[in-house]
N, C-alpha and C positions, 0 to 999 in steps of 0.2 A: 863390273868390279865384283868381287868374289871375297868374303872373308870366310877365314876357315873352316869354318860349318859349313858356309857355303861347297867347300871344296872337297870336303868328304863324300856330302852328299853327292856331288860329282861324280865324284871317284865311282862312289856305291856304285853308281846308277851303271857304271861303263866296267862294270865288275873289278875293281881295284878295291880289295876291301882295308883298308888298315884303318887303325884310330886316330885318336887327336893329337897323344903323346908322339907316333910315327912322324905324323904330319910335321911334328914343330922339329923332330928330329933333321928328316930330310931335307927341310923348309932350310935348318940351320948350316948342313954337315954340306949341302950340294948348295947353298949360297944363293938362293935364292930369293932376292932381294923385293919385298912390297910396293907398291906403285903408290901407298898411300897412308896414313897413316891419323887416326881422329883423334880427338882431342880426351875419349877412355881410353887411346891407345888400343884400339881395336885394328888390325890389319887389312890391308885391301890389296887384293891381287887380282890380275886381269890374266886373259885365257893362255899368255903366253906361259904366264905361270905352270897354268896346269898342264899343258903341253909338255912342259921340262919335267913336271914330276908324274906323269904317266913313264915317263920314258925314262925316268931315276928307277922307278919299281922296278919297269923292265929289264932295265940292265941291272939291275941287284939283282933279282930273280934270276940271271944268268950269271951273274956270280961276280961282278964288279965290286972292287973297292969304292969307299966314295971318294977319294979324290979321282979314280979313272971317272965317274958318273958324272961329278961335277966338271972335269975338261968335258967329255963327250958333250953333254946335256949342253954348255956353255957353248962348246964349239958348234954344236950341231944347228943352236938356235943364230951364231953368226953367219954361217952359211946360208939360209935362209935368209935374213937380212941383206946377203950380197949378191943373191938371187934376186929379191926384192928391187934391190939398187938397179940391177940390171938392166931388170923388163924397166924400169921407171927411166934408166938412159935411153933404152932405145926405142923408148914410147916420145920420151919429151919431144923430138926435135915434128912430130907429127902433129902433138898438140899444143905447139910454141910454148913449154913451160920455161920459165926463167932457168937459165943452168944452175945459178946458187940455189934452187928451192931442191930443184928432182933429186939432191940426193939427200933431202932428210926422209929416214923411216920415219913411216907413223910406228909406233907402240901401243899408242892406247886407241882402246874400243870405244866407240859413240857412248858406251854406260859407262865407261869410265871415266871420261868427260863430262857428261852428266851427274856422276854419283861427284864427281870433285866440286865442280861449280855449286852442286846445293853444299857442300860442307864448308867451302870455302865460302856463303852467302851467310848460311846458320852463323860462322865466326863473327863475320862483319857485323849480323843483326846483333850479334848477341855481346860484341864491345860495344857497339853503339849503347845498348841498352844501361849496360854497365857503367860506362860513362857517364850516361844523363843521371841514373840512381844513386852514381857518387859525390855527383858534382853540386855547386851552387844553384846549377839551372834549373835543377828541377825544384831547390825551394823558391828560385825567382820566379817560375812559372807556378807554383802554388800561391805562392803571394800576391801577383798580379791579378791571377784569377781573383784570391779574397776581396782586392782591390777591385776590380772590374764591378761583382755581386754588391761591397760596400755603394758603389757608385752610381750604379743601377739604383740602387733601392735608395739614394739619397735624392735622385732625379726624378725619381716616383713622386715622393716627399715633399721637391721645390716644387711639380708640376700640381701636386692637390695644395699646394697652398698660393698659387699664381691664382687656382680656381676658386680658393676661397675669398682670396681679395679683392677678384672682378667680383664676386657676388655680392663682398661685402659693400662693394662701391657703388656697385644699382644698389643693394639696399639704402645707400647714404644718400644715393643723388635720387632715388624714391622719397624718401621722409625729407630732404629740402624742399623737392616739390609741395609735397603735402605741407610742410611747415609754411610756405611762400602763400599756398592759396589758404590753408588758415587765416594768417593775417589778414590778409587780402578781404577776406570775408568780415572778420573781427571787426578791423580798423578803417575797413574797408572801401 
C-alpha cells in the first residue's frame, strides 16, 4: 500500500515528475478511488493505483480530456481484470478450484493486506484500550489490587501475631513449670 508521498516518489523514480497538488488533482478528476483509509485520514493505494495514473499522465501528455483518461484508464484496468478472469477459467478445471471462488479478482497486494490487518489491529488495541480507561473496570481493578496489598499486609500482621502467641505460651507454660518446681521445692 502506497500513500501519496509514497506515489510520487514512485512516479519520480519511473520519470513522471508532477507534485502533490497534480496528484490529488488526477487522483480526484480520473476517480481514482483509495483501497484504504486511517483514522488521520491519510490515503492508501495499492499498485493498481498507480498503473491507472501512469497511464492518466500518458494519455494527457497526448492530449486526452479527463473524462476520455478516466473511461480509458477505467476501461483499460477492466480488461485486464477479464483477462485475469480468463486464465483463472481455464486454469480452474486443472486445479479442481470451486467455480464460485475462480472468478473473484484479487485486488489487493500481500502489503496491502498487511498494512490493513496491522491498522485494522492498532483500532481494535486502541478501543480496547479506551474502553478499559473509561470504564468502571479499570477503577475495579485499581481497587482490588488496593485490596489485594491491604490484605497481604493484614496476613503479614495475623501471621507475626499467631508467632507472638505461640511464643507467648512457651513463655507461659515455661514460668508454670518453674512456678510448679518452685513450690515443689518451697513446700516441698
Amino acid at each position: 500500500m502506497f500513500t501519496k508521498e509514497d506515489i510520487l516518489k514512485k512516479l519520480n523514480s519511473d520519470n513522471y515528475y508532477i507534485d502533490l497538488n497534480a496528484l490529488d488533482t488526477f487522483i480526484k478528476e480520473w476517480q481514482i478511488d483509495a483501497i484504504y483509509e486511517n483514522m488521520e485520514g491519510v490515503e492508501f493505494f495499492d499498485e493498481t493505483s498507480i498503473v491507472k495514473i501512469k497511464k492518466g499522465i500518458s494519455l494527457k501528455s497526448q492530449g486526452y480530456n479527463k473524462e476520455q483518461i478516466s473511461y480509458r484508464i477505467h476501461k483499460a484496468m477492466k480488461d485486464v481484470e477479464k483477462d485475469e478472469q480468463s486464465n483463472q477459467v481455464a486454469v480452474a478445471p486443472e486445479q479442481n478450484v470451486v467455480p464460485e471462488v475462480r472468478n473473484v479478482p484479487l485486488n489487493m497486494t500481500s502489503q496491502a493486506i498487511d498494512m490493513l490487518a496491522s491498522a485494522v489491529s492498532a483500532k481494535i488495541a486502541e478501543d480496547i484500550k479506551s474502553h478499559i480507561s473509561n470504564s468502571e473496570f479499570a477503577e475495579s481493578l485499581m481497587e482490588a489490587g488496593s485490596y489485594k496489598k491491604d490484605n497481604e499486609m493484614l496476613s503479614q500482621k495475623v501471621d507475626e501475631l499467631l508467632n507472638d502467641n505461640r511464643k507467648l505460651a512457651k513463655r507461659i507454660e515455661q514460668l508454670e513449670n518453674d512456678r510448679r518446681s518452685f513450690w515443689k521445692k518451697l513446700f516441698g
